[in-house]
Structures are given as structure tokens and as C-alpha cells.
N, C-alpha and C positions, 0 to 999 in steps of 0.2 A: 504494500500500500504506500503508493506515496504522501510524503505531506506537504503543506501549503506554508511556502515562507516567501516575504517579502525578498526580491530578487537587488542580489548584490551588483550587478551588470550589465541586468537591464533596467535598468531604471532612469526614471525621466523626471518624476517629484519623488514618491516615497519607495518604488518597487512594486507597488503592490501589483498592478496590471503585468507587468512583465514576470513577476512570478505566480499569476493565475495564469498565464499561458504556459509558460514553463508545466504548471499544474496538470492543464491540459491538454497541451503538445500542439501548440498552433502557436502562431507567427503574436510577438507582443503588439506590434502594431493593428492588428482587426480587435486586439482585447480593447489596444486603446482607443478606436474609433467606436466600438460599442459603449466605452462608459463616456463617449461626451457626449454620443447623442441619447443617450440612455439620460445622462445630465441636464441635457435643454430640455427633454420630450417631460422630467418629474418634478421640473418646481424645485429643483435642490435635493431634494430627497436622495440622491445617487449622491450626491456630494459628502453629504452631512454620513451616508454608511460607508464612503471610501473613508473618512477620516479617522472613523470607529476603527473602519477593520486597518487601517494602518496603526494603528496604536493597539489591535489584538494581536495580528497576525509577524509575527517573530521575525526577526532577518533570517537570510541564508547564514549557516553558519561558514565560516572562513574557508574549508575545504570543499562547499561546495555543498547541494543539495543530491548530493548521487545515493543511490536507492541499491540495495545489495538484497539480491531476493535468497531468505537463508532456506530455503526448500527448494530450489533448484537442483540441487546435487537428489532429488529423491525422484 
């Protein structure tokens, strides 16, 4: 299972878009064009839970968000 951290790399304000793509394996720029028109189309709403979940959701740590699946050898 992977998990969801704010991306060391890509990032353009806080990570968060670029490591919800990362998340879910698509390009961070279509993440970011969904949350601004996601942004205009709610009255701020998209804004005000980008800020939340940048203050929930944890950085990448230092080496990297890489995922090691330990039941593969079975």
C-alpha cells in the first residue's frame, strides 16, 4: 500500500498536488489543473481543504517515498 506525502520535488506551493499524483501515478501537472478549476468552480472550498490537508499530510521523507512490497518474494 502506498502512502500519501507531500512531494519533496514536485512541488510548486506546498507538494501536496505533486505528491497526490505521485499517489496516483499520473502527471502532477493534470493534478494541478484539476485543483484550480476545482478552486474557481467551489467558492474557496478546494482552497481552504488544500491548506488543511497540507498541514495533515507529512512531507516525503528524505530518501524518498519508494514503496518495498514485503510479500513479493511469496
Amino acid at each position: 500500500m502506498k502512502k500519501l506525502y507531500r512531494s519533496t520535488t514536485e512541488r510548486q506551493v506546498s507538494g501536496l498536488c505533486g505528491g497526490i499524483a505521485a499517489w496516483l501515478g499520473v502527471d502532477p501537472t493534470v493534478v494541478r489543473l484539476i485543483a484550480v478549476v476545482a478552486a474557481l468552480c467551489s467558492f474557496g472550498t478546494v482552497i481552504a481543504l488544500y491548506l488543511i490537508a497540507s498541514v495533515i499530510v507529512p512531507k516525503e521523507p528524505i530518501g524518498g517515498a519508494e514503496y518495498y512490497d514485503h510479500f513479493s518474494n511469496y
